[in-house]
PyMOL Python script that loads the backbone (N, CA, C, O; Angstrom):
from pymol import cmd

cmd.read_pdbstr("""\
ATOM      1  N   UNK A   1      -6.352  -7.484  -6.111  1.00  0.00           N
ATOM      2  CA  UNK A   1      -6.779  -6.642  -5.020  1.00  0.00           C
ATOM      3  C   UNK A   1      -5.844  -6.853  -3.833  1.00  0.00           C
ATOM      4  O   UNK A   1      -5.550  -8.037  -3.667  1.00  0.00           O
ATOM      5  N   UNK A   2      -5.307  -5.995  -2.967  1.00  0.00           N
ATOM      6  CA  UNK A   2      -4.863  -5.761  -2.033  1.00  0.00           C
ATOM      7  C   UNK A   2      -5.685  -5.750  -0.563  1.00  0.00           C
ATOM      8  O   UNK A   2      -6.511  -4.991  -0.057  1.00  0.00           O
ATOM      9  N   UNK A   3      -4.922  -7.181  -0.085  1.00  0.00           N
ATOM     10  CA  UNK A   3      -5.711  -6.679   1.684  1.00  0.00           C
ATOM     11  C   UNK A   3      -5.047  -6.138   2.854  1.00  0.00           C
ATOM     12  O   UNK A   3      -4.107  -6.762   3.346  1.00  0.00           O
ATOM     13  N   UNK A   4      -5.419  -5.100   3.319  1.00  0.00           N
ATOM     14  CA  UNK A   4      -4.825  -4.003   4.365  1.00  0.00           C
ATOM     15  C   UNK A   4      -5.452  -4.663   5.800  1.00  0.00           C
ATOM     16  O   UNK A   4      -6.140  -3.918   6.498  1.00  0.00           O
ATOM     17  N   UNK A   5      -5.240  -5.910   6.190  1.00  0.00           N
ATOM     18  CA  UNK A   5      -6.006  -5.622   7.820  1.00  0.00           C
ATOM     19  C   UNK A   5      -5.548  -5.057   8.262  1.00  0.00           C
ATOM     20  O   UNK A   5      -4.531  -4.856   7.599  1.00  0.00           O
ATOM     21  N   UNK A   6      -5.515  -4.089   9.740  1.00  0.00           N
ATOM     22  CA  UNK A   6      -4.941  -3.240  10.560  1.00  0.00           C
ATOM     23  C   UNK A   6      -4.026  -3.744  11.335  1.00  0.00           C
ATOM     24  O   UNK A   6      -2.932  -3.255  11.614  1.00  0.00           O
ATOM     25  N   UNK A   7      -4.417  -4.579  11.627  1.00  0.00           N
ATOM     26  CA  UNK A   7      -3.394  -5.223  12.662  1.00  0.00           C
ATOM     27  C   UNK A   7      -2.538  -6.564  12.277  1.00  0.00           C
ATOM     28  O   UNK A   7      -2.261  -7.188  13.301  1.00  0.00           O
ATOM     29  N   UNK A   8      -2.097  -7.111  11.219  1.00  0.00           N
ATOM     30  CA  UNK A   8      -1.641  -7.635  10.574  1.00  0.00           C
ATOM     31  C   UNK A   8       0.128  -6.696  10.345  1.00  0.00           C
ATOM     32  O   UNK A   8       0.263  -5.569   9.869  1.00  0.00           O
ATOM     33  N   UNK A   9       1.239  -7.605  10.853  1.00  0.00           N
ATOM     34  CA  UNK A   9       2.397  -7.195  10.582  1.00  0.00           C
ATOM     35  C   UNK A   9       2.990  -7.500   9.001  1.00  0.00           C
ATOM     36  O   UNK A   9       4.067  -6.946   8.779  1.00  0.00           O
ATOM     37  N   UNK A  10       2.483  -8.226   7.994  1.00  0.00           N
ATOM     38  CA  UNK A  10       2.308  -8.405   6.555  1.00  0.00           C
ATOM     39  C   UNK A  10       0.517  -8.355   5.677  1.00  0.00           C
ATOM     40  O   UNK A  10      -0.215  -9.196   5.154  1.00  0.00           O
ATOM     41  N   UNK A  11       0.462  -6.989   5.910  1.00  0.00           N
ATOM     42  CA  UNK A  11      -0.854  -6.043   6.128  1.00  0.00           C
ATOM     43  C   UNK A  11      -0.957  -6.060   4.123  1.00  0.00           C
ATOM     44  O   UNK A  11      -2.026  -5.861   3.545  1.00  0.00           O
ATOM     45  N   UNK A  12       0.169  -6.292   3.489  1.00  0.00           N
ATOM     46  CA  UNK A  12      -0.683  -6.470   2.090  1.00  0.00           C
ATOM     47  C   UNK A  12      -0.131  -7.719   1.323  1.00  0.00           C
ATOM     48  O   UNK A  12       0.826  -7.780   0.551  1.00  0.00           O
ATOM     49  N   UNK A  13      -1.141  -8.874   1.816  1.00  0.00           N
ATOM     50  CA  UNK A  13      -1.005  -9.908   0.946  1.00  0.00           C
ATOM     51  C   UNK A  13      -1.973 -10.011  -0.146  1.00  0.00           C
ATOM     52  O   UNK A  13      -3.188  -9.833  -0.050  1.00  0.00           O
ATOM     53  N   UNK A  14      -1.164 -10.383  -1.424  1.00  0.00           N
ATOM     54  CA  UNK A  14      -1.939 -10.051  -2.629  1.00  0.00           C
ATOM     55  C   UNK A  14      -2.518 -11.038  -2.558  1.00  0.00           C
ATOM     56  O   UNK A  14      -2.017 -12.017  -2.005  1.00  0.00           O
ATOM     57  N   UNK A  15      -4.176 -11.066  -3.294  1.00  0.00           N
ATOM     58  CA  UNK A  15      -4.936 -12.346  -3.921  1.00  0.00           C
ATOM     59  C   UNK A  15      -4.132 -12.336  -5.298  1.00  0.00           C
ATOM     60  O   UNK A  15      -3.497 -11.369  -5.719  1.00  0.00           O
ATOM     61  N   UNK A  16      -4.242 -13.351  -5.818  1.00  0.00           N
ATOM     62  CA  UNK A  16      -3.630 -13.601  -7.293  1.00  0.00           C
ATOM     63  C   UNK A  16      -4.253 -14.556  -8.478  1.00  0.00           C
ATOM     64  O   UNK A  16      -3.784 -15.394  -9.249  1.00  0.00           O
ATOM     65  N   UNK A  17      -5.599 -13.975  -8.214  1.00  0.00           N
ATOM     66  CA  UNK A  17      -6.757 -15.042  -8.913  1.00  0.00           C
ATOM     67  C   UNK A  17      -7.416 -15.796  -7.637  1.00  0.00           C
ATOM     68  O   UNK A  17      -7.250 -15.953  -6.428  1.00  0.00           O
ATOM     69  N   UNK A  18      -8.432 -16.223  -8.903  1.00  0.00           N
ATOM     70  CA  UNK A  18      -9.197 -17.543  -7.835  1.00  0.00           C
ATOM     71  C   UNK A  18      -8.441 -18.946  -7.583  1.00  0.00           C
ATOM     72  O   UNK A  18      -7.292 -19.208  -7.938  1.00  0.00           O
ATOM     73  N   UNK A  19      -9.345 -19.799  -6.885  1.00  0.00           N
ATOM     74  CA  UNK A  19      -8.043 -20.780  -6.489  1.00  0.00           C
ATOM     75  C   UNK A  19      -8.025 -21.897  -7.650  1.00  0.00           C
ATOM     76  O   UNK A  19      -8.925 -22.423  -8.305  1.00  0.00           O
ATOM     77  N   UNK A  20      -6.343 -22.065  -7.625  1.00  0.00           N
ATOM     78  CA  UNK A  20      -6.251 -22.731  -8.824  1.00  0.00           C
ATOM     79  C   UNK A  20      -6.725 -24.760  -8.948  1.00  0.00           C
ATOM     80  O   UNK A  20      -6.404 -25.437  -7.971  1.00  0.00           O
ATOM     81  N   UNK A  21      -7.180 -25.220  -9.715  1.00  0.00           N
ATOM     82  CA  UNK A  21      -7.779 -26.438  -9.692  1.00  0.00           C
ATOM     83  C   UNK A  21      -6.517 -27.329  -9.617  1.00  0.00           C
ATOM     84  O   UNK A  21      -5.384 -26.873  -9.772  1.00  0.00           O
ATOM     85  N   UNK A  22      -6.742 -28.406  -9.412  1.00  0.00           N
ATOM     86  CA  UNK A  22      -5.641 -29.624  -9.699  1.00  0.00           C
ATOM     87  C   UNK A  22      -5.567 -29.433 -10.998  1.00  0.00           C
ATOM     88  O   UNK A  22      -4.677 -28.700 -11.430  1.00  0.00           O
ATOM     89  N   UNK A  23      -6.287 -29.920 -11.688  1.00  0.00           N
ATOM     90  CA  UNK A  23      -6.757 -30.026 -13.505  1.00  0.00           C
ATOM     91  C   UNK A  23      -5.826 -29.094 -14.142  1.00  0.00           C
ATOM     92  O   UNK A  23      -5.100 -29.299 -15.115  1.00  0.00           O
ATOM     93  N   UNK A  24      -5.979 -27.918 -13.358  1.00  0.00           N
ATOM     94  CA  UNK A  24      -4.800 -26.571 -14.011  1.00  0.00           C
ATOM     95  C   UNK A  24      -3.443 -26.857 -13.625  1.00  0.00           C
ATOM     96  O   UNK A  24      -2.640 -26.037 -14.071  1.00  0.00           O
ATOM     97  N   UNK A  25      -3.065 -27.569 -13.086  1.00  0.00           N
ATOM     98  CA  UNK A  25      -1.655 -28.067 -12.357  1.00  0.00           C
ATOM     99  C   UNK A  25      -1.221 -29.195 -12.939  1.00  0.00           C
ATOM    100  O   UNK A  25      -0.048 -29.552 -13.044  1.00  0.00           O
ATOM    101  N   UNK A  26      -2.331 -29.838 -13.374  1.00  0.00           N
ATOM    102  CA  UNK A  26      -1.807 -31.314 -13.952  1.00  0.00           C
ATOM    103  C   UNK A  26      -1.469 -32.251 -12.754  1.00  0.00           C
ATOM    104  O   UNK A  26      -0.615 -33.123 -12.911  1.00  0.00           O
ATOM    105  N   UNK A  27      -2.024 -32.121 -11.725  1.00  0.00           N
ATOM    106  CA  UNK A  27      -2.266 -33.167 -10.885  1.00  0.00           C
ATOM    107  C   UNK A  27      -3.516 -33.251 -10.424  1.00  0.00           C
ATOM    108  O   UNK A  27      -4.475 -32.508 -10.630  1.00  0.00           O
ATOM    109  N   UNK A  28      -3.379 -34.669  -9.484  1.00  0.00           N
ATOM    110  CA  UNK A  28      -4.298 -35.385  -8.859  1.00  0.00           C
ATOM    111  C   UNK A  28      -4.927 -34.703  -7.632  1.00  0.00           C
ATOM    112  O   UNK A  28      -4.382 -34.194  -6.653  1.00  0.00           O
ATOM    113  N   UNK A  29      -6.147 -34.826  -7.937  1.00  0.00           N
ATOM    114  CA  UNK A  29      -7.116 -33.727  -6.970  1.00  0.00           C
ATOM    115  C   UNK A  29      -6.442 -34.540  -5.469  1.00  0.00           C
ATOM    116  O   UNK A  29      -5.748 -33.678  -4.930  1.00  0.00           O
ATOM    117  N   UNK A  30      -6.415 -35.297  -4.980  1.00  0.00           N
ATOM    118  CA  UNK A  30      -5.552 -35.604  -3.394  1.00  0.00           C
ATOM    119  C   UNK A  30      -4.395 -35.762  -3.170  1.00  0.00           C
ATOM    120  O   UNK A  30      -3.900 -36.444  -2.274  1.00  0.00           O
ATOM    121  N   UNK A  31      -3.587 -34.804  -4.405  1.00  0.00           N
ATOM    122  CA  UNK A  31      -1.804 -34.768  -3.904  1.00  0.00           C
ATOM    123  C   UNK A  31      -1.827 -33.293  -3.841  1.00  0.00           C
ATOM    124  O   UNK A  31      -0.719 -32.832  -3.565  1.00  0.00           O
ATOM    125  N   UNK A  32      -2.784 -32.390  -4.018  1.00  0.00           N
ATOM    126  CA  UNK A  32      -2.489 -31.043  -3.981  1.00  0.00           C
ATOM    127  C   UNK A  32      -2.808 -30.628  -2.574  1.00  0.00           C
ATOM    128  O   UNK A  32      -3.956 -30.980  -2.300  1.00  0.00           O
ATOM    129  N   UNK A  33      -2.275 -30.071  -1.681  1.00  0.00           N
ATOM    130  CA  UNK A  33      -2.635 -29.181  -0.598  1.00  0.00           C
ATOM    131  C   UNK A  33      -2.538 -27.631  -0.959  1.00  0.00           C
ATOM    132  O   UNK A  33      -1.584 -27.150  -1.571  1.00  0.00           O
ATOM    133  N   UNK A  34      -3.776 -26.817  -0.450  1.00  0.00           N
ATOM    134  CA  UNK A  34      -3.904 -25.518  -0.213  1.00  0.00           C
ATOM    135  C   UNK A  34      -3.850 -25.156   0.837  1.00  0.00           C
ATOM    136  O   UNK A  34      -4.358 -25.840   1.726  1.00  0.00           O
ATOM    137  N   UNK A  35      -3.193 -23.904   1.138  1.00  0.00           N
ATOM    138  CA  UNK A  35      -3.117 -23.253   2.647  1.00  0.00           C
ATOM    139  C   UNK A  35      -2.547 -21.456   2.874  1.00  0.00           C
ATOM    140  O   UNK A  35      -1.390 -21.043   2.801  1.00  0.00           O
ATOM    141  N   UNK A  36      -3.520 -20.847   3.093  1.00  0.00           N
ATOM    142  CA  UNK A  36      -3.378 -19.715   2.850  1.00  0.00           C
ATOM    143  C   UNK A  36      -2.462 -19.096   3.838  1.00  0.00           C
ATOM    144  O   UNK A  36      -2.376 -19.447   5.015  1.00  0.00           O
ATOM    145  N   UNK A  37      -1.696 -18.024   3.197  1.00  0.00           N
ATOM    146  CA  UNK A  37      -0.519 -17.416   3.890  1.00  0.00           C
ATOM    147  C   UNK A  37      -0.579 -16.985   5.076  1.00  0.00           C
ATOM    148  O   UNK A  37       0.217 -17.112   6.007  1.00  0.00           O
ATOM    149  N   UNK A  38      -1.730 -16.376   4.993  1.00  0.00           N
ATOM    150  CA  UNK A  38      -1.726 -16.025   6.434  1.00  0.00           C
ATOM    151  C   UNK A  38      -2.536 -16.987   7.521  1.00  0.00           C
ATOM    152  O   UNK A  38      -2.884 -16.667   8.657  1.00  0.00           O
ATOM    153  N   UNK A  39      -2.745 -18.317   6.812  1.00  0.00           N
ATOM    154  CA  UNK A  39      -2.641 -19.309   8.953  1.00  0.00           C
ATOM    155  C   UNK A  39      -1.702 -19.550   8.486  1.00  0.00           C
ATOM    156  O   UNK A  39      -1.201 -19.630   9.608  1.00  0.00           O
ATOM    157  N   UNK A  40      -0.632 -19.835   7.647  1.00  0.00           N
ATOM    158  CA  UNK A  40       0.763 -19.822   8.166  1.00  0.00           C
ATOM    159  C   UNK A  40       1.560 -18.706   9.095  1.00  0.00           C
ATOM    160  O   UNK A  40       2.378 -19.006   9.965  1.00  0.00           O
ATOM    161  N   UNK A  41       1.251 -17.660   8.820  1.00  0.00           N
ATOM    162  CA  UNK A  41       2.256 -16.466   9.289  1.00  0.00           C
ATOM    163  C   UNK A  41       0.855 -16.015  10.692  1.00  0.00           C
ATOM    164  O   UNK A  41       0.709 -15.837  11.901  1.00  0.00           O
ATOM    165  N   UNK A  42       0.349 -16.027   9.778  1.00  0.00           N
ATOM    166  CA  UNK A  42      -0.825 -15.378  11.826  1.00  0.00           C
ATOM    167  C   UNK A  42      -0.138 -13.913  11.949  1.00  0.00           C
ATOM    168  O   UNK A  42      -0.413 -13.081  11.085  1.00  0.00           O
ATOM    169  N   UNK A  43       0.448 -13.694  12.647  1.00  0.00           N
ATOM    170  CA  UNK A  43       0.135 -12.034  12.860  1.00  0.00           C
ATOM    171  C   UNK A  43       1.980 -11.736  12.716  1.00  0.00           C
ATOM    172  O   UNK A  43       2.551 -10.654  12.856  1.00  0.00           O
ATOM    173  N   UNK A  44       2.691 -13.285  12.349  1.00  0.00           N
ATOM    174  CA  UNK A  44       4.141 -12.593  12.167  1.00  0.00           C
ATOM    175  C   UNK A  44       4.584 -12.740  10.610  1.00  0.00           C
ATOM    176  O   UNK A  44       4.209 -13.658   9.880  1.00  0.00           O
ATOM    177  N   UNK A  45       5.624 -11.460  10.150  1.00  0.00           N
ATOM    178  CA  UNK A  45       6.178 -11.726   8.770  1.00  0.00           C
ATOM    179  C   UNK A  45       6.802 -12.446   8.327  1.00  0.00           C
ATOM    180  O   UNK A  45       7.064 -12.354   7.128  1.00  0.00           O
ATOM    181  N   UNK A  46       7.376 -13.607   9.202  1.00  0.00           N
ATOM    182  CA  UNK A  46       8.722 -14.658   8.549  1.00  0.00           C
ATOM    183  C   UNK A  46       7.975 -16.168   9.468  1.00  0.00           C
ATOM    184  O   UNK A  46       6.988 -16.304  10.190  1.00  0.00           O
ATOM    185  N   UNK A  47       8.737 -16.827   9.112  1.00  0.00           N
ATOM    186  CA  UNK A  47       8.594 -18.311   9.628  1.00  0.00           C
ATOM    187  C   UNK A  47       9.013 -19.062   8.873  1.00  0.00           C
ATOM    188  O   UNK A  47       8.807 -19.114   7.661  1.00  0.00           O
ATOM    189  N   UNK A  48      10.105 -20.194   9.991  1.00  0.00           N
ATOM    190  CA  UNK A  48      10.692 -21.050   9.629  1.00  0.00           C
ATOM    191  C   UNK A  48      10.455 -22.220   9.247  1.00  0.00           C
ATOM    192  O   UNK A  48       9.936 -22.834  10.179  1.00  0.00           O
ATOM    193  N   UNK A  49      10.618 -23.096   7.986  1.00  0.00           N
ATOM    194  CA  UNK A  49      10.484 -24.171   7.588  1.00  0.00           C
ATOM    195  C   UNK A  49      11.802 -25.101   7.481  1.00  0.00           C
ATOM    196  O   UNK A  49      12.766 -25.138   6.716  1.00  0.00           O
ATOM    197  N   UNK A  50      11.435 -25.745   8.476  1.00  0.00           N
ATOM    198  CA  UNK A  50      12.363 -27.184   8.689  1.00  0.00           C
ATOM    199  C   UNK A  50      12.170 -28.387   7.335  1.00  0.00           C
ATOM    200  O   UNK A  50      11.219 -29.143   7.135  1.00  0.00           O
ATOM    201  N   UNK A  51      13.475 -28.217   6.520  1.00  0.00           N
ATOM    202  CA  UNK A  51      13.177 -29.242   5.321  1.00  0.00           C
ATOM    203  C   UNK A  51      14.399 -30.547   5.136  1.00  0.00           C
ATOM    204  O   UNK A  51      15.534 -30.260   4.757  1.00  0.00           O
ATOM    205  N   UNK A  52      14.050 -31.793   5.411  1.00  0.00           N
ATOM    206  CA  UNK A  52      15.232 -32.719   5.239  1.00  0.00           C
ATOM    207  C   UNK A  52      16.644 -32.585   5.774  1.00  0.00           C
ATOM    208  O   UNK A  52      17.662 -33.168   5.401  1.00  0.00           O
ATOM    209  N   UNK A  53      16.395 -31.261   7.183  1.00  0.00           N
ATOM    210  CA  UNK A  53      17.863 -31.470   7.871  1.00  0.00           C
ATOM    211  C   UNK A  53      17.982 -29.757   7.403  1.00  0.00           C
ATOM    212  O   UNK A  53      18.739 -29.110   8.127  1.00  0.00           O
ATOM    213  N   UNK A  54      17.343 -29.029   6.330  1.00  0.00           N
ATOM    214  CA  UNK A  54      17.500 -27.605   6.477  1.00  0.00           C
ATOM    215  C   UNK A  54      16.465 -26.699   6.273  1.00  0.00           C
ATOM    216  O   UNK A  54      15.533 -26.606   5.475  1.00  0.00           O
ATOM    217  N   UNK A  55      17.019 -25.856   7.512  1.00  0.00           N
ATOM    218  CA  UNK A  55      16.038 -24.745   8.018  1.00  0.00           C
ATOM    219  C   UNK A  55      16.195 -23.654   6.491  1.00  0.00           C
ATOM    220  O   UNK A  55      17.222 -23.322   5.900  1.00  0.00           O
ATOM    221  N   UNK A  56      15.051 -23.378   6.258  1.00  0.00           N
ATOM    222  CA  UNK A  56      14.328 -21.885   5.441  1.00  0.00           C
ATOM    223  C   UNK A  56      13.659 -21.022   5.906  1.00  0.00           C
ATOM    224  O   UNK A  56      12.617 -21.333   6.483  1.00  0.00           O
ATOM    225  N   UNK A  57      14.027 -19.764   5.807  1.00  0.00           N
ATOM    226  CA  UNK A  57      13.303 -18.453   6.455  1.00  0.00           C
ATOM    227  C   UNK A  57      12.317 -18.103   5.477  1.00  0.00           C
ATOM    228  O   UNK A  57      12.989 -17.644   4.553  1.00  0.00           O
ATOM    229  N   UNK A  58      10.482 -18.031   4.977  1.00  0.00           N
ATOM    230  CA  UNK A  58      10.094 -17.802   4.306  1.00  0.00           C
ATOM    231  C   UNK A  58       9.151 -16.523   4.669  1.00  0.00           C
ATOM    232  O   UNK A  58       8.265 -16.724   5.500  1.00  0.00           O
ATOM    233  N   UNK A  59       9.262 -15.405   4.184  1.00  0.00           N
ATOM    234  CA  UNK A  59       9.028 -14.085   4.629  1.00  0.00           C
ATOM    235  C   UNK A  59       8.147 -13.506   3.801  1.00  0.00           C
ATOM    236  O   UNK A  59       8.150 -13.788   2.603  1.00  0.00           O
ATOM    237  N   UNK A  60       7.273 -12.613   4.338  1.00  0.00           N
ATOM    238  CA  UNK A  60       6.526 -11.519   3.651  1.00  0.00           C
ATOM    239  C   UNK A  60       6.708 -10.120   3.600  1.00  0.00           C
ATOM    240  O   UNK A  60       6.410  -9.399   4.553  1.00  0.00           O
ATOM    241  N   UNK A  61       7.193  -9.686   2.515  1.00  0.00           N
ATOM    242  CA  UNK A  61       7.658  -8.335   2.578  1.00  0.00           C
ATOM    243  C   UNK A  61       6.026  -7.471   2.257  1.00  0.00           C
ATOM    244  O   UNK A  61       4.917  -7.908   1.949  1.00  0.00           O
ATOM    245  N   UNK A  62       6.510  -6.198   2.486  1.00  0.00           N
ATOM    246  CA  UNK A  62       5.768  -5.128   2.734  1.00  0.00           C
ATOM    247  C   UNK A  62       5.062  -4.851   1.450  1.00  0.00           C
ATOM    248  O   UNK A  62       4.242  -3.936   1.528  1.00  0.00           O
ATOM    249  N   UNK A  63       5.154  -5.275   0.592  1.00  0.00           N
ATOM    250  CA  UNK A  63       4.869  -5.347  -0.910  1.00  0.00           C
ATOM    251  C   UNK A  63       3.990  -6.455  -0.965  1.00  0.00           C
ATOM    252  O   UNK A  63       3.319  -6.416  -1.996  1.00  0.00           O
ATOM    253  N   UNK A  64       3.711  -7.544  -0.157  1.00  0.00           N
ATOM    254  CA  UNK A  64       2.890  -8.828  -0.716  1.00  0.00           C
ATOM    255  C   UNK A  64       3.532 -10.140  -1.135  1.00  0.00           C
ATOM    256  O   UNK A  64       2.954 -11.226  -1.185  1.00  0.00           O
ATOM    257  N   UNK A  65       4.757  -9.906  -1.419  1.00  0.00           N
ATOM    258  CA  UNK A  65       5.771 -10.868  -1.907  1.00  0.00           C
ATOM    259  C   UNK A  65       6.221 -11.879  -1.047  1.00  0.00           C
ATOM    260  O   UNK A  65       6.319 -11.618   0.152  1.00  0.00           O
ATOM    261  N   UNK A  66       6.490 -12.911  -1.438  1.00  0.00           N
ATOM    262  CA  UNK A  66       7.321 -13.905  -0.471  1.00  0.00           C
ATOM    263  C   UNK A  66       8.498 -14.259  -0.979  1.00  0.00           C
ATOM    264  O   UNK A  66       8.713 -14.689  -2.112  1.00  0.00           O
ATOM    265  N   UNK A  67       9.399 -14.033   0.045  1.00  0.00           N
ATOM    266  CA  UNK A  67      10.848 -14.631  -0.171  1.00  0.00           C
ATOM    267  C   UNK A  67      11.127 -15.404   0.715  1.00  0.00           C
ATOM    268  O   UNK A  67      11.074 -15.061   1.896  1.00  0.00           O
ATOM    269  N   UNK A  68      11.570 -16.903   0.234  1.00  0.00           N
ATOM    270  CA  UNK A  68      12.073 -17.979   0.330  1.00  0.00           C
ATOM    271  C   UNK A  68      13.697 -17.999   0.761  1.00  0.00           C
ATOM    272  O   UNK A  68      14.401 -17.795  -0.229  1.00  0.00           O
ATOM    273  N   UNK A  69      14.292 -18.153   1.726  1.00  0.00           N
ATOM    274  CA  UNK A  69      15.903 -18.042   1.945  1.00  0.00           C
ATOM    275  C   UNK A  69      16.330 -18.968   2.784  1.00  0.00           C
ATOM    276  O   UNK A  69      15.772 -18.948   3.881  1.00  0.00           O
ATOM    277  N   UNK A  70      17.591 -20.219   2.527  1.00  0.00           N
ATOM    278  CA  UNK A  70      18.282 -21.023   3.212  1.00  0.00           C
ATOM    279  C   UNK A  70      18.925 -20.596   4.904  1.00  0.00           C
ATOM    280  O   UNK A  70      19.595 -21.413   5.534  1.00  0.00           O
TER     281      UNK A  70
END
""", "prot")
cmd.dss("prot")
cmd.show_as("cartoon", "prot")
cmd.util.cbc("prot")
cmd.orient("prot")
């Protein structure tokens, strides 16, 4: 299913199932963190992640998708 809020600048982020268990991952229920896309992004489409000395632009296109870029 597709969500359209109105005022959202990455207005269709896909659900993609229910949320997945540790058990289904093959890890330990307190090494997994969940965190949904949008309190990362809040009302903008890109944001930067600072990793070990390099910056990543991780974006939401208009489609639902995320792209990941150095």
């Amino acid at each position: 299913m597709v969500n359209k809020p109105a005022n959202s600048l990455a207005p269709r982020l896909l659900n993609v199932g229910g949320p997945a268990t540790p058990k289904k991952l093959g890890e330990a229920a307190d090494s997994v963190k969940r965190i949904s896309s949008r309190t990362l992004f809040g009302q903008a489409s890109s944001l930067i992640i600072d990793h070990e000395g390099v910056s990543y632009v991780l974006r939401a296109t208009r489609l639902g998708k995320l792209i990941l870029t150095k």
